[in-house]
Structures are given as C-alpha cells and as structure tokens.
C-alpha positions as CSV (number, residue, x, y, z in Angstrom):
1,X,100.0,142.8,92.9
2,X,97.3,145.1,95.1
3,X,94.1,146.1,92.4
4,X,91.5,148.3,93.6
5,X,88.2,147.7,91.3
6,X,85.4,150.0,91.8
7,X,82.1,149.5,89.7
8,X,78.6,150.6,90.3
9,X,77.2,147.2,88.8
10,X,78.1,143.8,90.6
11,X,76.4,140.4,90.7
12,X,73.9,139.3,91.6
13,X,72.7,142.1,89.4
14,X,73.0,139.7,86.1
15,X,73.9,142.2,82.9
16,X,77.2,141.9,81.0
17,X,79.1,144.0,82.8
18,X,78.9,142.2,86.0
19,X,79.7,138.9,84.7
20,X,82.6,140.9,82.5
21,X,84.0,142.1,85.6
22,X,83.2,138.6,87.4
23,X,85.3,136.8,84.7
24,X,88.3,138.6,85.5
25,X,88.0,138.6,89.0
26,X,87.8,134.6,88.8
27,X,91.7,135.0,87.1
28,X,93.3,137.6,88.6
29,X,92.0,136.4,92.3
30,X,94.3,133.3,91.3
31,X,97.8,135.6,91.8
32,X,96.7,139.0,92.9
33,X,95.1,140.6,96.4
34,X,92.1,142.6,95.3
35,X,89.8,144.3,96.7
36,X,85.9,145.4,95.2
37,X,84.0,148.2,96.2
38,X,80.2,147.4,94.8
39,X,76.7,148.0,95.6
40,X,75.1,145.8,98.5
41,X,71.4,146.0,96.5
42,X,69.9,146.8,99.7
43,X,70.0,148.8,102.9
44,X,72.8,147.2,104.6
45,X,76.5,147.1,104.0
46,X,78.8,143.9,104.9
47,X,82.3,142.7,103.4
48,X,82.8,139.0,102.0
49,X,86.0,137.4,100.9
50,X,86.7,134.6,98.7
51,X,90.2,133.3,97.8
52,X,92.3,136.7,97.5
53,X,88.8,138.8,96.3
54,X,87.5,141.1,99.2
55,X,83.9,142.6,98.0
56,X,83.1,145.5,100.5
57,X,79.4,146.1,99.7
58,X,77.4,149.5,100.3
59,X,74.1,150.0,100.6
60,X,72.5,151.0,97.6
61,X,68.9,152.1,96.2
62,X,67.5,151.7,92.8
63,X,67.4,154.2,90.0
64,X,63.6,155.8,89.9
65,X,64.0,155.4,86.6
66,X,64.8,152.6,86.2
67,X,64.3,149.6,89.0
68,X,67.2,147.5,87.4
69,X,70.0,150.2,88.1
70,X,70.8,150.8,91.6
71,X,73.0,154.1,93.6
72,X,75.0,153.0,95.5
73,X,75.5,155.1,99.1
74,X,79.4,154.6,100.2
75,X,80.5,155.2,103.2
76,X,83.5,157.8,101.9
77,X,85.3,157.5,105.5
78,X,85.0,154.0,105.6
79,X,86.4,153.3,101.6
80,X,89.6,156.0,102.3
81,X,90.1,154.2,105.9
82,X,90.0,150.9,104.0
83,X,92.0,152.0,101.0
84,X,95.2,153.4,103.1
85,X,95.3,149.9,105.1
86,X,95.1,148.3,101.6
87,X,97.6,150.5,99.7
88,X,97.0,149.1,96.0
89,X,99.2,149.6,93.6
90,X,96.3,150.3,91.0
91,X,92.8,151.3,91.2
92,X,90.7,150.0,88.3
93,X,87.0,151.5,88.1
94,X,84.2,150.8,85.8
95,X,81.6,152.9,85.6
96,X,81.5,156.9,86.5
97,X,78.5,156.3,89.0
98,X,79.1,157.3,92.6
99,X,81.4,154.6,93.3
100,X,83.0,154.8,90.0
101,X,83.8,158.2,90.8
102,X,85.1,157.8,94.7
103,X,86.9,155.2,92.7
104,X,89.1,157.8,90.7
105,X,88.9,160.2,93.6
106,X,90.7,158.4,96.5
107,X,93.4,157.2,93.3
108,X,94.7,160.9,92.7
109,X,94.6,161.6,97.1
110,X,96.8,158.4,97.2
111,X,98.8,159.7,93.8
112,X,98.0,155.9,92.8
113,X,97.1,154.7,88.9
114,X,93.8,154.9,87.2
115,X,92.6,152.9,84.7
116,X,89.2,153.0,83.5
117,X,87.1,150.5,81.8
118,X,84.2,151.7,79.3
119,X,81.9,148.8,79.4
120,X,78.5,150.4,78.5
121,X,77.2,153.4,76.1
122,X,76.2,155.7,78.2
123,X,74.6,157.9,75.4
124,X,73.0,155.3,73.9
125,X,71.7,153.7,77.3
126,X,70.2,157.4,78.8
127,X,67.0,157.6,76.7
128,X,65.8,154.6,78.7
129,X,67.2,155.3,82.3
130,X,66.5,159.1,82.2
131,X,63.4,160.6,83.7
132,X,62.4,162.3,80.0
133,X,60.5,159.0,78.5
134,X,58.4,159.5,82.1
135,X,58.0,162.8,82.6
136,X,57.3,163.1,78.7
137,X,54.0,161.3,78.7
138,X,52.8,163.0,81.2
139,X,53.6,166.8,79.8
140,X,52.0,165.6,76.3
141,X,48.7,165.2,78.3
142,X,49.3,168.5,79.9
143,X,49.7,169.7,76.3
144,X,47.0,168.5,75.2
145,X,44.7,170.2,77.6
146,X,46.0,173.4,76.6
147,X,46.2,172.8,73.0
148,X,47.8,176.1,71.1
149,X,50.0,176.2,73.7
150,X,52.5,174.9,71.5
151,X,55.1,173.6,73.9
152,X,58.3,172.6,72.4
153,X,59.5,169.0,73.3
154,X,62.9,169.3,71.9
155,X,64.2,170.4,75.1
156,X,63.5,167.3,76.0
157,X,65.8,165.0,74.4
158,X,63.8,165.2,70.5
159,X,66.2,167.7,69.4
160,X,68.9,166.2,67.7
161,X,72.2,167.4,65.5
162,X,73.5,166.6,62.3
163,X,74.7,163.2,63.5
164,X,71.3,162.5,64.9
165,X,72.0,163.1,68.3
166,X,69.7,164.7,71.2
167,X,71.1,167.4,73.3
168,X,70.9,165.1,76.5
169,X,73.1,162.5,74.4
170,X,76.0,165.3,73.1
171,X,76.0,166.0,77.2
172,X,76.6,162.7,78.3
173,X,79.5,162.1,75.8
174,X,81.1,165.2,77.3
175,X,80.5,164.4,80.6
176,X,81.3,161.2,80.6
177,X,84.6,161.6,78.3
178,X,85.4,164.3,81.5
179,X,85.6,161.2,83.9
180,X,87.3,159.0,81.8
181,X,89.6,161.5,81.2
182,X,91.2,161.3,84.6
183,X,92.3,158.3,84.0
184,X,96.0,157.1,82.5
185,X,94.6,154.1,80.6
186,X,91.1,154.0,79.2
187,X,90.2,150.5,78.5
188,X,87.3,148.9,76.5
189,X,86.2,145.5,75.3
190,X,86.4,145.9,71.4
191,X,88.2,147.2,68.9
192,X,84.7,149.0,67.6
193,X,84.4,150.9,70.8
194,X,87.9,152.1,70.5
195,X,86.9,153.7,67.4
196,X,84.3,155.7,68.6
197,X,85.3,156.7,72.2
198,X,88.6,158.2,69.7
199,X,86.6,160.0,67.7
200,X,84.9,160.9,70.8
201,X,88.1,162.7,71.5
202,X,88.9,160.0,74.4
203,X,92.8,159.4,74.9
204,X,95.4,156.9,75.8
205,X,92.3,154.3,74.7
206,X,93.5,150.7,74.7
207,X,91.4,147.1,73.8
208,X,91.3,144.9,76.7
209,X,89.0,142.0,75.7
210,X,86.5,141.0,78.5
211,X,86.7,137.1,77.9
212,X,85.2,133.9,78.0
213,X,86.0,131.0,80.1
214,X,85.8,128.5,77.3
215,X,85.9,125.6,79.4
216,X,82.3,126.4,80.7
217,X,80.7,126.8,77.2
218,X,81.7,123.7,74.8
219,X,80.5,123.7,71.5
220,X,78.0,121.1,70.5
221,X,79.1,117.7,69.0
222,X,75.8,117.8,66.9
223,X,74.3,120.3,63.9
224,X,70.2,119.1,63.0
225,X,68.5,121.6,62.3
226,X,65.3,121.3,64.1
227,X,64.1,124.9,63.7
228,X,65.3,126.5,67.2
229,X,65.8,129.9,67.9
230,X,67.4,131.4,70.7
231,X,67.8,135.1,72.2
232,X,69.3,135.5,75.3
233,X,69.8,138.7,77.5
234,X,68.1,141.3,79.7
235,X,64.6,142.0,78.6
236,X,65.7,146.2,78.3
237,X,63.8,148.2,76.1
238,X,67.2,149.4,74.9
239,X,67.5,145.7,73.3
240,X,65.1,145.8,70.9
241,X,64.1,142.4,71.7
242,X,60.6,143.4,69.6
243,X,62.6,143.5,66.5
244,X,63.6,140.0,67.4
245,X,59.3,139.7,67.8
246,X,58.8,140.6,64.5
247,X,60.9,138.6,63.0
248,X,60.4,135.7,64.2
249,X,56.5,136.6,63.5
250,X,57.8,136.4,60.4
251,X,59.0,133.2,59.8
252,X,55.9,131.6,61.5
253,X,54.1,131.4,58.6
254,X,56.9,130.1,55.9
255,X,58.6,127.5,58.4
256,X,56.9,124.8,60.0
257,X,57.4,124.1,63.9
258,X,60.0,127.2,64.4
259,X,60.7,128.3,67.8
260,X,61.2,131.2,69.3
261,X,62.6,130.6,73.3
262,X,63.4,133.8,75.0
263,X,66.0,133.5,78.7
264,X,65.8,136.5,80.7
265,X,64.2,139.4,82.0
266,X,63.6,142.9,83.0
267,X,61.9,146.4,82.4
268,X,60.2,145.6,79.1
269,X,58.8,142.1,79.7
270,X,55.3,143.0,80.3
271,X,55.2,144.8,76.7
272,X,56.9,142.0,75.0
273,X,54.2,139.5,76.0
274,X,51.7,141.9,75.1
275,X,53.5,142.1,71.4
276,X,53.3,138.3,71.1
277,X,50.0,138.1,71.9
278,X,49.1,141.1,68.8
279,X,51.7,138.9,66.4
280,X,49.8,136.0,67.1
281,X,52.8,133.8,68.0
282,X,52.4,133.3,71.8
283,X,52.4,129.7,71.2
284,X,55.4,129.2,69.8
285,X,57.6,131.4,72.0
286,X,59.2,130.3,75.1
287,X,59.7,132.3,78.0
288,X,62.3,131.1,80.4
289,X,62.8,133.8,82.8
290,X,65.8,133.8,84.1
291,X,68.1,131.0,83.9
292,X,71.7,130.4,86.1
293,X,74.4,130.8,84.5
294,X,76.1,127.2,85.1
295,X,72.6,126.4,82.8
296,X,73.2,128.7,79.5
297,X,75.5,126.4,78.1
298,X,73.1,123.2,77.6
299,X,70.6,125.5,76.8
300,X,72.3,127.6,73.7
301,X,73.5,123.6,72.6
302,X,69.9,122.8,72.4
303,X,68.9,125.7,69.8
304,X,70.1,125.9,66.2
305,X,70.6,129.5,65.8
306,X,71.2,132.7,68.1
307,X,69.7,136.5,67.1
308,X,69.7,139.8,68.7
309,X,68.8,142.8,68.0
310,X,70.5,144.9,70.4
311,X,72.3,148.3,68.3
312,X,74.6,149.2,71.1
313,X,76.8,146.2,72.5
314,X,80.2,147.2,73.6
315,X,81.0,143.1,73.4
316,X,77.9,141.1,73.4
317,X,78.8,138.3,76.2
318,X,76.2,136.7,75.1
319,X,76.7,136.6,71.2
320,X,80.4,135.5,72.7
321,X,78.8,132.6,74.6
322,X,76.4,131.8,71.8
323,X,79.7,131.5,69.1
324,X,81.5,129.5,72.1
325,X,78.1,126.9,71.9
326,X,78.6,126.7,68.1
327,X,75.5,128.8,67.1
328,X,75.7,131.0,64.1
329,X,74.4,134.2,64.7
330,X,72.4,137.0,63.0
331,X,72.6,140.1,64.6
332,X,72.7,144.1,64.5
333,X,75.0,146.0,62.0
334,X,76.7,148.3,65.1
335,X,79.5,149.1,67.3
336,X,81.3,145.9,68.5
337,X,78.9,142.9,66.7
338,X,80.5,143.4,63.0
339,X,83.9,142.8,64.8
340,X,82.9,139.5,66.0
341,X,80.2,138.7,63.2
342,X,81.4,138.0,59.7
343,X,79.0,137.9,57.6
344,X,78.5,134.7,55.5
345,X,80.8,133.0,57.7
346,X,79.7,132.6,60.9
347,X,76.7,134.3,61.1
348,X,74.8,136.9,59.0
349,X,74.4,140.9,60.0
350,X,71.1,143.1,58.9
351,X,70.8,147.1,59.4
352,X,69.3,148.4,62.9
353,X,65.4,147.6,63.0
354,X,65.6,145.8,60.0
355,X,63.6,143.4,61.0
356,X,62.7,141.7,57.4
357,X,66.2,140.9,56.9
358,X,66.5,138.8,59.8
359,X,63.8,137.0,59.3
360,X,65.2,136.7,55.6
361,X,68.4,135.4,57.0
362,X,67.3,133.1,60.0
363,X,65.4,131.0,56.6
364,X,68.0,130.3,54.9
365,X,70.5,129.1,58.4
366,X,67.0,127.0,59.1
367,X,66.4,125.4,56.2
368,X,70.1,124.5,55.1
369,X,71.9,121.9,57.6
370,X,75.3,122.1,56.0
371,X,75.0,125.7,56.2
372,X,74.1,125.8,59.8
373,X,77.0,123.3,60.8
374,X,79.9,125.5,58.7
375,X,78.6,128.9,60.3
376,X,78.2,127.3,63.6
377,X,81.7,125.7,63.6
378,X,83.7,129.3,62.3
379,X,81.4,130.9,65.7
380,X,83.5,128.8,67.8
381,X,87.1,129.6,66.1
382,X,85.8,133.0,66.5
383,X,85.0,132.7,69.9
384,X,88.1,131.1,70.5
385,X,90.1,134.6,70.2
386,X,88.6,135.6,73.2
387,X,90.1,132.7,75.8
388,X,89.4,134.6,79.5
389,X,93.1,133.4,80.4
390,X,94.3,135.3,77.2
391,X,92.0,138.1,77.7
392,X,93.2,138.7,81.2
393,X,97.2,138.4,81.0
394,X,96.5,141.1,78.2
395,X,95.0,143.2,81.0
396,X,97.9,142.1,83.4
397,X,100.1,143.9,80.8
398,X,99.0,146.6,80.8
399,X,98.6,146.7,85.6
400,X,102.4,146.2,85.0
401,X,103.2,148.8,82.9
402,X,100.9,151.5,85.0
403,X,102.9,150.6,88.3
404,X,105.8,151.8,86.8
405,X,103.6,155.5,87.2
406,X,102.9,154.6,90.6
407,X,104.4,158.1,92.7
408,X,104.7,158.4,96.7
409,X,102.2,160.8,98.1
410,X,103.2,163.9,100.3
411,X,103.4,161.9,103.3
412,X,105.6,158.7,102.2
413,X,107.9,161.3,100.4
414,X,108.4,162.9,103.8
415,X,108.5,159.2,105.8
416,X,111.3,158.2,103.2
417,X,113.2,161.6,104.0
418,X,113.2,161.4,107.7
C-alpha cells in the first residue's frame, strides 16, 4: 500500500505526537511505501529515506508564540509534483496546520481518501500558544494608566459559557471540527476522546490506539520502595507540572528521603525552578533535562511511582510508557487518563489541580511495598492492551477498508476511456 502522512509536528521536535506518529511509521515502513511531508525546523528543505519511509522536510519557523511550535512553509508546487509521481492510495494527516491542511487539499484534487488523526486538544492547548496571555499583560498596564477606563478583557479569551468555555476556545472547536470534517475517517488515540470530539458533533469518529513498542520498555523484575518519584514530559505550562510542585512540597515534610526527579523540558522551565526554590524543595528535586528516548526505560525502572498532572492528554505516551515500566501511577481525573488509570488498581486518580490529593495518594503507594508491587504489576497488563503491532494492524484495517473509496480523477477516467 501507498500512505501519504502529512503532520505539522515530526521529530526531532520530542512531544507525544511525534513519537505517536514515529511508532507507526517504524511498523507500517516494514510492508508499506510511505511518504511524510513534515517540518525541516529550519530554513532549508531536503528529503531523507529510510527503509520504505521517505520524509520530504520544508522549511519551517517557530510560532511567536510559542518557540516550541514551528510553521511550516511548503513548497505547494513541489508537494502536488511529488504527490502525482507518488499516487497513494491514502493520504493520512495529523494536524490542521499548514501542512495538515495541503495534506487534505491535494487528497480531494487527486479524489484520494482522507483520514484524519486528532492527536492534540486544540481548545484546550490555545490559551498557551495564542498571542492573548502576551498581549494581555501588556494591555493590563495600559489599563492601569488610564484607570476608569474600564476596558473589558473578556474579549480576550475571559469570557466563558455555561460549560466554562472562552469565546476563542468555542471557535477553535468549530474550526477545527470544519477541517476534520473533510475527512472520511476521523481517528483518535482513546476511547475518552471519541466521546467528546462526538459530542463535539465530529462524525465517522473511530479509536485507533497510538501504541507502544513493548519490547523497548520491560517492566522491572524488582518493587522496593525507596521513595522515588518520577514525572516525565515536556515542561509546557499547559502540564501543570506546578501541581506536581506542590505536591511533592507536600510530602517533603511527612516522608523521609523522597524524591522528586523531573526529565524534560520547555517553555515553563524557568518558572518551575523559580517555584522550587519558594517551596523550599530544590534539593530534593532532580532535573534531568532532556533525556533520549532509548534511555527512559532504565530510568522510569529506577523510580517507584509516576505522577502527572497534565488535564488534557489525548493518550499520555508517557503514563503508557510509565505502566509498560511497572509504575503505578497517580494522575489527572480527565479525557483519556481514567481510561487507562483504574483507580485502586493500578494507580490512583485526584480531580484537576487537586494537588492535596496527590500528595495524599503518592503516601500511601510510598510507604506500602506490597501495595506498590500489585499497582505496579496491573500497570503493565494495562499497558499491555496497547502492543504497537496490535495498535497498528487496527489502523491497517481501517487503510483497507478506505481504498475501497478510492475514485479516478477527471483525467484517469478519461485515460481509461480512450
């Protein structure tokens, strides 16, 4: 089979996304020709190719908003030119950036089949790549220097509806359900999301779990307790790693020798250390920076238990990877974590921002070994159910069943007349 991906987010930029889409490139390059059109993170374009995966890159420049996101500039002659030589039989894009969107594009000129891929909230993501959280401080001084003016900030995101939602967040769920709507399968990574992108209104949804190459995260042979907490991820504000913060600040002072190590990094790294520093636990915390991947497994081994407090994970790759270690893990409440998170059996689950219960709950995995070894061993059975090899035939299914919608264009209709 021919596949056609087209995502506005590809390694090395390291989020979930890219390694989702990287885990099923690793499988299906193994039997299918495909062909990626990413960003280049940089000024110059260039093509590589490994195995049967050819990644044509664009140049691309970062979001002003937000350094970590990058726009990517294709070269629209040079994608169509590409595309015709190529011919897939499906084009799969995932993400409704400008790539995403010459994605679905060149698909309806070449009459080919879409599927789309809803990896990220895009509502729940724009209060912290939008221009408002900038451009807001800097009208509140302006307000303040003509006080009585009485500006009203609303417009600028505050307002929000009966379901506590700003007017920039109700757009973005319209627009964004307006791009997915173009294509003829709408895939996501949970059962959770499904949910809400059909209650959203979204049609023709369908789960199609991202996976986990098991064989690279083992669990460990081991359970003593030694008082090791780890968090993993990109250091977003959207994480709400500072809830993690606060409750470890918590535990500090009822638990003996706890740790706290932190791997990764980003946009709100500065203000985390700054929040250790006020909580008085700097010295128990360990920041590792960024950490390849081929070294997350040893590490998550080495810690006792795993906690985010991230409210809008579509999966949580890295809860997945955690589970696959053999970590319990106490996390958010929200979207796609209760799905994988049972509470009481492999891992506990506290309310957004509730801070107080996590600390509550991370005590009592700490300070009870036979408790820490049963939660830890149900994570990996849980983990389990989301085998990359499984994960990907599932999404082979459903490539086979769109090629049945596969229709000539104008012209072959013509060449098969003559």
């Amino acid at each position: 089979m021919r596949i056609a991906y087209f995502t506005d987010a590809y390694l090395p930029n390291v989020n979930g996304v890219t390694y989702a889409i990287e885990g099923w490139l690793s499988e299906l390059g193994k039997r299918h020709e495909i062909e990626v059109y990413a960003p280049a993170y940089g000024m110059n374009s260039w093509t590589e190719r490994q195995r049967k995966v050819t990644v044509r890159r664009y140049r691309s420049i970062p979001l002003v908003t937000y350094k970590d996101a990058h726009v990517a500039i294709p070269e629209v002659g040079n994608i169509i030119r590409s595309m015709e030589v190529f011919n897939p039989q499906i084009v799969h894009y995932h993400s409704p950036g400008p790539l995403g969107l010459l994605g679905i594009l060149v698909a309806k000129k070449m009459r080919k089949p879409l599927i789309g891929t809803y990896h990220t909230l895009y509502s729940e993501v724009l209060d912290y790549v939008s221009i408002r959280r900038k451009l807001e401080k800097y009208l509140k001084v302006i307000d303040r220097l003509v006080a009585g003016v009485n500006v009203d900030w609303t417009v600028l995101g505050e307002n929000k509806n009966g379901n506590g939602e700003t007017i920039p967040q109700r757009l973005t769920w319209k627009v964004v359900n307006k791009i997915y709507g173009y294509a003829d399968v709408v895939s996501c990574p949970s059962n959770a999301i499904k949910r809400e992108l059909v209650k959203r209104g979204m049609k023709r949804v369908e789960v199609t779990w991202l996976g986990l190459d098991l064989s690279k995260f083992a669990p460990k042979s081991k359970y003593q307790t030694a008082g090791k907490i780890l968090h993993v991820g990109r250091m977003g504000f959207e994480k709400n790693v500072d809830v993690v913060l606060r409750a470890f600040a918590g535990l500090v002072d009822e638990l003996a020798g706890v740790t706290l190590t932190i791997v990764g990094d980003g946009p709100a790294m500065e203000s985390l250390r700054k929040l250790t520093d006020e909580l008085g636990v700097a010295g128990s915390i360990n920041f590792l920076g960024m950490v390849p991947r081929n070294k997350l497994a040893e590490i998550y081994r080495k810690h006792d238990v795993f906690v985010t407090a991230s409210d809008m994970e579509t999966l949580g790759l890295v809860v997945l990877e955690a589970m696959a270690c053999g970590l319990p893990v106490v996390g958010v409440r929200k979207y796609a974590l209760p799905d994988m998170i049972n509470s009481g059996n492999n891992g506990y689950l506290v309310d957004p921002g509730d801070w107080e219960g996590m600390t509550r709950f991370l005590k009592i995995i700490l300070t009870d070994p036979r408790l820490n070894e049963r939660l830890g061993r149900q994570a990996r059975r849980e983990a389990e159910k989301h085998d990359l090899t499984k994960a990907v035939s599932r999404l082979e299914r459903v490539y086979m069943r769109l090629t049945k919608l596969e229709k000539p264009s104008f012209w072959e209709r013509i060449k098969g007349a003559a």
